[in-house]
C-alpha positions in Angstrom: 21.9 51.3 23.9 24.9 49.7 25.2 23.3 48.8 28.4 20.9 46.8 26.6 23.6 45.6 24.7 26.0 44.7 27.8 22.9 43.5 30.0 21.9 40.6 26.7 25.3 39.8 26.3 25.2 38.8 30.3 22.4 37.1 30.5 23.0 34.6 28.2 26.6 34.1 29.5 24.6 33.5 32.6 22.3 31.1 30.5 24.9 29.0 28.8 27.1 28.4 31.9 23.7 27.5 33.8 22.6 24.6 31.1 26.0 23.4 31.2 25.8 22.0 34.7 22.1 21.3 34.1 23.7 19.1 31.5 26.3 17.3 33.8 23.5 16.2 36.2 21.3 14.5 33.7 23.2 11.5 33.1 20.1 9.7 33.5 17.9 11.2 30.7 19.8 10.9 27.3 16.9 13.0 25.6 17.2 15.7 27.8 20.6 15.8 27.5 20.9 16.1 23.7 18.3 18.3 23.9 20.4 20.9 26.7 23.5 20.5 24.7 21.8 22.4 21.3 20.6 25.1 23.7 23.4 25.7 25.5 25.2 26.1 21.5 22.7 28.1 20.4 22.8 30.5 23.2 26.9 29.9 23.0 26.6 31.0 19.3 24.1 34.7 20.4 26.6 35.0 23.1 29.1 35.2 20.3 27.2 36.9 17.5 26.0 39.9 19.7 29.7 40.6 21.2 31.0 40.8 17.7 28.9 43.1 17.0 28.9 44.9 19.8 33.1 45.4 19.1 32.6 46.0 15.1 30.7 48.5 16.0 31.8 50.3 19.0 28.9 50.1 21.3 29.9 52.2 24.6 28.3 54.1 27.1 30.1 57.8 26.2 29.7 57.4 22.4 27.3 59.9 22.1 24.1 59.5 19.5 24.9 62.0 17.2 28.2 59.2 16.4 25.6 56.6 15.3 23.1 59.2 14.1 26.0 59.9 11.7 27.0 56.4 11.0 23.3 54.9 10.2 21.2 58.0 9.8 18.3 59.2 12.1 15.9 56.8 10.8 18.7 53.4 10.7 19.7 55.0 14.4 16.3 54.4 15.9 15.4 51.4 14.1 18.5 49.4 15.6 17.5 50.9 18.9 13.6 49.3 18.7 15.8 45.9 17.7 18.0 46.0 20.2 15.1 46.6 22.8 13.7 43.8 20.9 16.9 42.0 22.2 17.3 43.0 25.8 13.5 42.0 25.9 13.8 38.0 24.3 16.8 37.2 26.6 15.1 38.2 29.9 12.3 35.7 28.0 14.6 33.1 27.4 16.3 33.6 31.7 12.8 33.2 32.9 12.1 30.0 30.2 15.5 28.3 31.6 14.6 29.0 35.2 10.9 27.5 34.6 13.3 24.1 33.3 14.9 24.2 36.4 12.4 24.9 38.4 10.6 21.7 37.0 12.9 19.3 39.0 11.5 21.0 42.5 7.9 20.2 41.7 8.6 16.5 41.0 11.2 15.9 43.9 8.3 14.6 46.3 5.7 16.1 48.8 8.1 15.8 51.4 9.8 18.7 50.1 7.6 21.7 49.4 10.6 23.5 48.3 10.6 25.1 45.2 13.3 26.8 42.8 14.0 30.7 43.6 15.8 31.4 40.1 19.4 31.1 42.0 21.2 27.9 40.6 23.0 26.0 43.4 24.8 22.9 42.1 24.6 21.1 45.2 20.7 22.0 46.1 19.9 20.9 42.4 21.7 17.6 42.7 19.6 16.6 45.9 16.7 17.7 43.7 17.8 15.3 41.1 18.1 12.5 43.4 15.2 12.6 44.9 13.4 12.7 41.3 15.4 9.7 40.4 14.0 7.4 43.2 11.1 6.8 41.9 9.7 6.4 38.2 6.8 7.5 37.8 8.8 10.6 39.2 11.2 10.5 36.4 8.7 10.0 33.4 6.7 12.8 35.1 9.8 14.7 35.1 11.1 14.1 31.4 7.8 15.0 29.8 7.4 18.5 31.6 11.0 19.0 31.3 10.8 18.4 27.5 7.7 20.1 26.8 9.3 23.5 28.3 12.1 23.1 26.2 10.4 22.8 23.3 8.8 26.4 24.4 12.7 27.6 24.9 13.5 26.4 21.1 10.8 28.6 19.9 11.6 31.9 22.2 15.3 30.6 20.8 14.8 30.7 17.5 12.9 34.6 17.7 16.2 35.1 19.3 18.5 34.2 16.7 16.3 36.2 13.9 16.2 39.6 15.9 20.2 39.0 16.4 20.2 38.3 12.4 17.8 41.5 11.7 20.2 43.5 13.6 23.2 42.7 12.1 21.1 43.4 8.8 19.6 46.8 9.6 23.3 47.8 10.8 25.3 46.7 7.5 22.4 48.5 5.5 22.1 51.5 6.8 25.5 52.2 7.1 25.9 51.2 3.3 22.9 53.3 2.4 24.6 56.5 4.6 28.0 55.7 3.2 27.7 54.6 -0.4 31.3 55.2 -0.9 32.3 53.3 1.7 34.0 50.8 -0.1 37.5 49.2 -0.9 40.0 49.5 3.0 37.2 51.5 4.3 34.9 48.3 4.1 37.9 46.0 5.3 38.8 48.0 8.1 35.0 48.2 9.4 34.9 44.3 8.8 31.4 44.6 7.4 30.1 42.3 4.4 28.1 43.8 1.9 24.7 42.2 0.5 25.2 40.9 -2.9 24.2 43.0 -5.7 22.4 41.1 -9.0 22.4 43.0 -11.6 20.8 42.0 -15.3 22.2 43.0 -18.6 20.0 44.2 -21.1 20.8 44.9 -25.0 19.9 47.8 -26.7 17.8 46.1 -28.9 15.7 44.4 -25.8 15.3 47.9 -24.4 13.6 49.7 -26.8 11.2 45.8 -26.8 10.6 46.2 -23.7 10.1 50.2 -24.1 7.5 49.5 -26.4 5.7 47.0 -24.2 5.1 49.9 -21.4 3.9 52.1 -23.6 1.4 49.1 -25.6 0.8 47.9 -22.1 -0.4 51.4 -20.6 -2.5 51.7 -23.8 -4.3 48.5 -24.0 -5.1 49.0 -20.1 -6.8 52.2 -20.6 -8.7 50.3 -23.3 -10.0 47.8 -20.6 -11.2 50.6 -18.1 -13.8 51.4 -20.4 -15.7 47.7 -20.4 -17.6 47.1 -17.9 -18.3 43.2 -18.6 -14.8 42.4 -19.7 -12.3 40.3 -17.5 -8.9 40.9 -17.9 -5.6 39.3 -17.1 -1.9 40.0 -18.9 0.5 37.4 -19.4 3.6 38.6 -17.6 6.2 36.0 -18.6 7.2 32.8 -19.2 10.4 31.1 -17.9 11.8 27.7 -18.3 13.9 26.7 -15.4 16.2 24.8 -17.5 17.7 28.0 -19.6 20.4 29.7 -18.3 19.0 33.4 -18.8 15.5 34.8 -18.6 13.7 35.0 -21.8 14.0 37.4 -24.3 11.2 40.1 -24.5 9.3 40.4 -27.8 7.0 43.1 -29.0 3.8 40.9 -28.7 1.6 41.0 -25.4 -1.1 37.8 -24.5 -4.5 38.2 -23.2 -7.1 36.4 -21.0 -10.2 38.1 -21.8 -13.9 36.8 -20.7 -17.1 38.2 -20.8 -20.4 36.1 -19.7 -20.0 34.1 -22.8 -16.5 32.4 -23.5 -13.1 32.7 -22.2 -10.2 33.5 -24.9 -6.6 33.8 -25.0 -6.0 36.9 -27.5 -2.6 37.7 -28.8 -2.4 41.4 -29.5 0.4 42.5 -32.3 1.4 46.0 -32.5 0.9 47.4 -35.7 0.5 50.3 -38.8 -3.3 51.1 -39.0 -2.2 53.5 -41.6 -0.1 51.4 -43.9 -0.9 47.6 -43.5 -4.9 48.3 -42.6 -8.5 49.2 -43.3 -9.0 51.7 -40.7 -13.0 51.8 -41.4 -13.1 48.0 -40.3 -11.3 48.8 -36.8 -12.6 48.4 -33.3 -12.7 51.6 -31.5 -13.3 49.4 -28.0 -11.8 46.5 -26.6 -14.9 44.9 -25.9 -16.3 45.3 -29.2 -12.9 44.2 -30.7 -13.0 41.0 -28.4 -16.2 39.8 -29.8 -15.2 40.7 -33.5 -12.0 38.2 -33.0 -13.8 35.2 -31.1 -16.5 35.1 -33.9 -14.6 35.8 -36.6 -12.5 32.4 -38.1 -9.5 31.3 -35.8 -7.3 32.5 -39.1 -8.2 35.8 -39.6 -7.4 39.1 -37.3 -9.1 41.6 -36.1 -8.2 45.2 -35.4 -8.0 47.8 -32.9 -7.9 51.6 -32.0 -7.3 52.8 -28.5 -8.8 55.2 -27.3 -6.1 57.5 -26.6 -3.6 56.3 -29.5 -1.6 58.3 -31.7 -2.7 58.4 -35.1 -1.8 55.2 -37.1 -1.1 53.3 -34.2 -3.2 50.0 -33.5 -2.9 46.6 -32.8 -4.1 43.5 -34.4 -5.8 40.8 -32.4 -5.8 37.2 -33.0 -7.1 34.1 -30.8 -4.5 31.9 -29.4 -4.8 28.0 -31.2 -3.0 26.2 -28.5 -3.9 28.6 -25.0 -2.1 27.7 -21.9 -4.2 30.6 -19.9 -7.5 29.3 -20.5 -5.9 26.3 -18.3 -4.3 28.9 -15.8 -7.7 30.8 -15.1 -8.5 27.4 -13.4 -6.2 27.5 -11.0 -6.8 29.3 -8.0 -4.5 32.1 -7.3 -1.6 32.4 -5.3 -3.1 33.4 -2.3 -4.9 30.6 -1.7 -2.2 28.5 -2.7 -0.1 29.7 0.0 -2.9 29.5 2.4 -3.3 25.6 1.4 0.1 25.2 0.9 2.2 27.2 2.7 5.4 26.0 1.5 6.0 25.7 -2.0 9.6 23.8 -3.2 12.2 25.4 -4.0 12.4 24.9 -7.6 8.5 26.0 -8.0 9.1 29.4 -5.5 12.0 30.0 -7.4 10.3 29.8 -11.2 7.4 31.6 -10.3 9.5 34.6 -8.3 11.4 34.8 -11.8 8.4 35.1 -13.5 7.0 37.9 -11.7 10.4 39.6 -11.4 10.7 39.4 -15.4 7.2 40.5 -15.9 7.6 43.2 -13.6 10.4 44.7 -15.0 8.7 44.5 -18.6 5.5 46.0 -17.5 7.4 48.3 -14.5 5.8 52.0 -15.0 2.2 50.4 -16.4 -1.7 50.5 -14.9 -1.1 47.1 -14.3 1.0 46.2 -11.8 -1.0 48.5 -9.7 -2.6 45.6 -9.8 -0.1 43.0 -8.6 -1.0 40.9 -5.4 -1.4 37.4 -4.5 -4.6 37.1 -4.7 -4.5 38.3 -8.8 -1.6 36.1 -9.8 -1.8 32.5 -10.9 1.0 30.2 -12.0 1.6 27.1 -13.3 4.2 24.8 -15.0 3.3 23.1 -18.0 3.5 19.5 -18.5 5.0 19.1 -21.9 7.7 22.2 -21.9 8.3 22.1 -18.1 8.2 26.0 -18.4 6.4 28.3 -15.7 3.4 30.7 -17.1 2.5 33.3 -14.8 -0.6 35.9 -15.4 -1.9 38.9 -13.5 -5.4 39.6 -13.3 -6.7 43.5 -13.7 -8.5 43.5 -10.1 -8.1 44.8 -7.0 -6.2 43.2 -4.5 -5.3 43.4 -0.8 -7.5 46.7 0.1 -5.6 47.4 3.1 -2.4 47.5 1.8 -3.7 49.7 -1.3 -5.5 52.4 1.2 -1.4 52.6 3.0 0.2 53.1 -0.1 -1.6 56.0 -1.3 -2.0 57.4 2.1 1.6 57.1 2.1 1.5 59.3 -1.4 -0.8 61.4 -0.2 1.2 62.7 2.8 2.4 66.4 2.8 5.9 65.5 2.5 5.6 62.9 -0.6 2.7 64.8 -3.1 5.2 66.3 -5.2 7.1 63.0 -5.9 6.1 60.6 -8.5 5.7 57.3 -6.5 4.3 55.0 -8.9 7.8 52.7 -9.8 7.8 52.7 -5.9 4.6 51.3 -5.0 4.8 48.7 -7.7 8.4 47.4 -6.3 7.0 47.4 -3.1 4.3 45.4 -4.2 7.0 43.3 -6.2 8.6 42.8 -2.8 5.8 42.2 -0.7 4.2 38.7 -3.1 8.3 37.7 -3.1 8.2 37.4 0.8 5.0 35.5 1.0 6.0 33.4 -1.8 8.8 32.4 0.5 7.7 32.6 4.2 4.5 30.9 3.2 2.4 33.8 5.2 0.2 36.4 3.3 0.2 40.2 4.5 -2.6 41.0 6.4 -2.0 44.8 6.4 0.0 47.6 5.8 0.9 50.5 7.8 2.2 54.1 6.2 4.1 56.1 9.2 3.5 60.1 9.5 6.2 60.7 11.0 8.6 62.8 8.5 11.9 61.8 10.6 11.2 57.9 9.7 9.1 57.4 6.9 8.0 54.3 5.1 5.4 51.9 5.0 5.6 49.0 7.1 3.6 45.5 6.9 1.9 43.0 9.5 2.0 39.4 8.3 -0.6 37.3 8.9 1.3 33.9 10.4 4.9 35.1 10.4 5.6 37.3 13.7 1.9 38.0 14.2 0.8 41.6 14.8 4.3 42.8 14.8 4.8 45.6 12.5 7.6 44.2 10.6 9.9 46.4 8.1 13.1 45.3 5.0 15.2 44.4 7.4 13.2 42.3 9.8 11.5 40.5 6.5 14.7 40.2 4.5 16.5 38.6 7.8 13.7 35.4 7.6 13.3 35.3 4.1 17.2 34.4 3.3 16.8 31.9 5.9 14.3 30.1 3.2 15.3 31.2 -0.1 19.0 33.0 0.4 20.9 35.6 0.0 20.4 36.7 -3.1 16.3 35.9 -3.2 16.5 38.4 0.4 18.7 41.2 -0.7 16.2 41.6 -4.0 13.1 41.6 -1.2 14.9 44.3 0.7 15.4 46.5 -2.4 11.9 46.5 -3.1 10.3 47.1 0.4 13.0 50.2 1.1 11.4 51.6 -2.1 9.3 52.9 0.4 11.2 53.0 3.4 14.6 53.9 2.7 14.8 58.1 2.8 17.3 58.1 -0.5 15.1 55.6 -2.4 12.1 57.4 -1.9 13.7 60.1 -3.2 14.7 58.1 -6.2 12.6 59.1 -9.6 13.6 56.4 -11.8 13.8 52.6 -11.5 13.2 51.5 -14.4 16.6 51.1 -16.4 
């Protein structure tokens, strides 16, 4: 590892001294030269980044692996290693990308001289080259635009560059943290390593045994809908007004979108005593049949309902929204095509609609339903009038491919005994967060066999295409978008299923 380290660290040394006097023999072309002088502080700046972290560290040839198997785990240890190839691989990329700019000057010099570059710079050889361009001006335009369309190819190989250096200094900070929970206070100082920011939400007493409540109506009412057949279904999960300065508070009542071939209906189901407040002869034994009870009754009266598998006395009582804002929101399409229309949302709208689905997530964490939670089943929208986001989740399935990797994932020797239904619904969580904000939708996931690194990891369809990509590489671009905090909430929710203590993890739901 530290030859790979050492060899990067030298080859864009190599780089930056090279555009430099590139730079001083360019007088002539003010484009190019503005354009050489962000390169070379770009490749200045990786020069810089990867020794720091090469010293923080202690990257040397005789450290022996069992030192950094220690210090980041097994699994950390050989994930910094594939990123650090990852590395060693993008800088010979971006030697061969600065010799090709080089090399430009030798094809435009003139037929007279069939000489072409040989990837050794020579000051004084390049300076004839230069002059010899210069004569002439169809030369120079010639020149200028080939020059400038291979640097535009350097900015991109320079930019994959700067990420992987970002993802590695991420994937080192995290696994030493998740190794070394304790490691805090002098130890931190002395290791000089900044920890990701930790958001945590207060919750009162009372709002917990709300949102207790809500699971358990929620897991009901679900098990309700599996037994109609002609009955759409999607649950409000929250609404937030960008404006407040907390998230709303949770209340004991849960909101409907229910259509069958006939109409379309926002329902407002009301926990209540069958027993005590009702006529338990005129209840509804089945959703559907309780649905078309309340959209034919008048809009003023209720309706009631029995689970199937309540307790005795429990029920709920269903009215029809007056003023529905999800009748509105069925019409918009959801937020996978959104994303493939619009890849980039602003960041007041990503913002309010990842609050949403965090909020509703947490309220309906443990449930049937956000089994259910993909792009493709989640609409959004902000209302005109109140300027406050809706967001629903529709009861259908969503990406198959990533739904066949989680519970192969479950399903493997090592992981049947373990409940992992909180973690697969984080990870799902995590998974629409990152395409909210990289504008790219998951094409597929990927759950690894092998017991010594577990996890699942994820291909995305526009962003680093075909590359398996895991937390670390997708929280490194996503707080380039959205920010720290917005990234460090991603990477809690992928390592759900990729971290070795998380997955060990049985409760998330405090």
């Amino acid at each position: 590892m530290a030859a790979e380290v050492v060899t990067a660290i030298k080859t864009v040394s190599a780089l930056v001294d090279v555009v430099w006097k590139v730079w001083e023999l360019t007088g002539r072309y003010r484009d190019l030269r503005y354009r050489l002088v962000d390169i070379a502080e770009a490749l200045e700046a990786c020069e810089v980044t990867l020794s720091v972290w090469k010293t923080r560290w202690c990257i040397r040839d005789e450290t022996s692996h069992a030192y950094y198997e220690f210090l980041w785990s097994q699994r950390g240890w050989q994930a910094i290693q594939h990123c650090l190839e990852g590395v060693d691989e993008i800088s010979k990329l971006l030697h061969l990308q600065v010799n090709g700019m080089i090399g430009t000057a030798f094809l435009y010099q003139g037929h007279a001289h069939p000489e072409r570059y040989n990837g050794e710079y020579n000051s004084a050889r390049f300076k004839k080259v230069m002059s010899r361009v210069d004569r002439h001006m169809s030369r120079r335009k010639r020149f200028l635009s080939a020059v400038m369309f291979k640097a535009d190819a350097l900015d991109q190989q320079l930019s994959r560059f700067e990420k992987k250096i970002t993802t590695l200094e991420r994937l080192s900070i995290g696994h030493v943290l998740t190794v070394h929970p304790n490691l805090q206070g002098e130890a931190v100082h002395t290791l000089h390593i900044q920890a990701r920011r930790r958001v945590e939400i207060q919750i009162r007493q009372d709002e917990r045994n709300i949102i207790k409540g809500n699971r358990k109506d929620a897991g009901s009412l679900h098990n309700a809908f599996l037994g109609c057949d002609n009955l759409d279904c999607h649950l409000a999960l929250a609404r937030v007004d960008p404006a407040a300065r907390r998230l709303s508070a949770p209340t004991s009542q849960l909101y409907f979108l229910l259509a069958n071939s006939l109409r379309t209906t926002e329902i407002h189901f009301k926990p209540v005593d069958i027993l005590n407040a009702r006529d338990i002869r005129r209840a509804s034994r089945s959703l559907a049949e309780a649905y078309t009870a309340t959209t034919a009754s008048r809009r003023d009266k209720a309706t009631d309902l029995i689970p199937p598998d309540a307790k005795p006395g429990e029920g709920f009582e269903l009215r029809v929204v007056d003023r529905s804002s999800l009748v509105a929101l069925n019409n918009i399409a959801p937020l996978s095509i959104l994303l493939a229309r619009q890849p980039k949302f602003n960041a007041r709208q990503m913002l309010a609609i990842a609050v949403s689905l965090v909020e509703g997530c947490h309220r309906f964490l443990g449930t049937p339903w956000l089994n259910h939670l993909d792009t493709s089943n989640v609409r959004g929208e902000q209302d005109p009038d109140s300027r406050a986001w809706t967001v629903m989740l529709a009861a259908a399935p969503g990406n198959r491919n990533v739904t066949q990797a989680l519970a192969q994932f479950s399903s493997q020797a090592a992981n049947r005994r373990r409940d992992l239904g909180h973690h697969t619904q984080l990870f799902r969580l995590g998974i629409v967060l990152a395409e909210l904000a990289l504008g790219s939708l998951v094409s597929y996931a990927d759950a690894s066999p092998d017991p010594r690194a577990p996890g699942v990891s994820v291909v995305m369809r526009d962003y680093a295409p075909g590359e398996r990509l895991d937390a670390g590489d997708i929280a490194g671009a996503v707080e380039d978008v959205a920010g720290e905090t917005y990234a460090s909430f991603v990477d809690f929710c992928l390592n759900t299923l990729q971290d070795r203590r998380m997955i060990q993890q049985r409760d998330f739901t405090q």
